[in-house]
N, C-alpha and C positions, 0 to 999 in steps of 0.2 A: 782649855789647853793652857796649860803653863809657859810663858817665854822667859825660856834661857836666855840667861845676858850671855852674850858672844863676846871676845874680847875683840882686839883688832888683827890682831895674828891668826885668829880663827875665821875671819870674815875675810880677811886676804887670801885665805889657802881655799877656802869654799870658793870665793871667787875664780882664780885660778883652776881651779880643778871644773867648773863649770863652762870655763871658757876653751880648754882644752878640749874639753867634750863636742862644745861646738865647732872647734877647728876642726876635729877629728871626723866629724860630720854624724858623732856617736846618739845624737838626740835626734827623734823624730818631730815634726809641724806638732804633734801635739804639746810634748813637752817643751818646747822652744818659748813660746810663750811665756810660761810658769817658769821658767828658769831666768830668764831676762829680767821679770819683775821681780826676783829672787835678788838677781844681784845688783841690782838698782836699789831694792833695799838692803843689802849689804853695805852698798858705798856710801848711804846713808850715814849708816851706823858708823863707818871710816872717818868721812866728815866731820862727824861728833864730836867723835873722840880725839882728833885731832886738833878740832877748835878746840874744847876745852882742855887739852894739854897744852896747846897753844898759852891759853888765859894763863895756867898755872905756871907756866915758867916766865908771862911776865911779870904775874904778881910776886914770884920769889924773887926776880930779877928786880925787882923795882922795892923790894924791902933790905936787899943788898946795899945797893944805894941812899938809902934812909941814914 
């Protein structure tokens, strides 16, 4: 199986749309599980990409300076 890169906009809206469900009370004890380690690796993926946009804007920020 192939893993699509997600962006972070796409990992926020899955997220959300996951968590709804759960408020909603729309997922059963089986799915709940699988959907929780779902978006725990989601935020993973958020993490990431925010460090490393993080990194990039201080490295432009810091060659500004130069």
């Amino acid at each position: 199986m192939s893993k699509k890169k997600i962006s972070y906009n796409e990992a926020i809206k899955e997220i959300e749309e996951i968590l709804a469900r759960i408020e909603n009370e729309e997922l059963d004890v089986d799915e709940l599980s699988g959907k929780v380690q779902r978006i725990s690796y989601l935020i993973g993926i958020c993490k990431e990409k925010l460090f490393n946009t993080e990194k990039e804007i201080e490295n432009i920020i810091s060659k500004i300076g130069e």
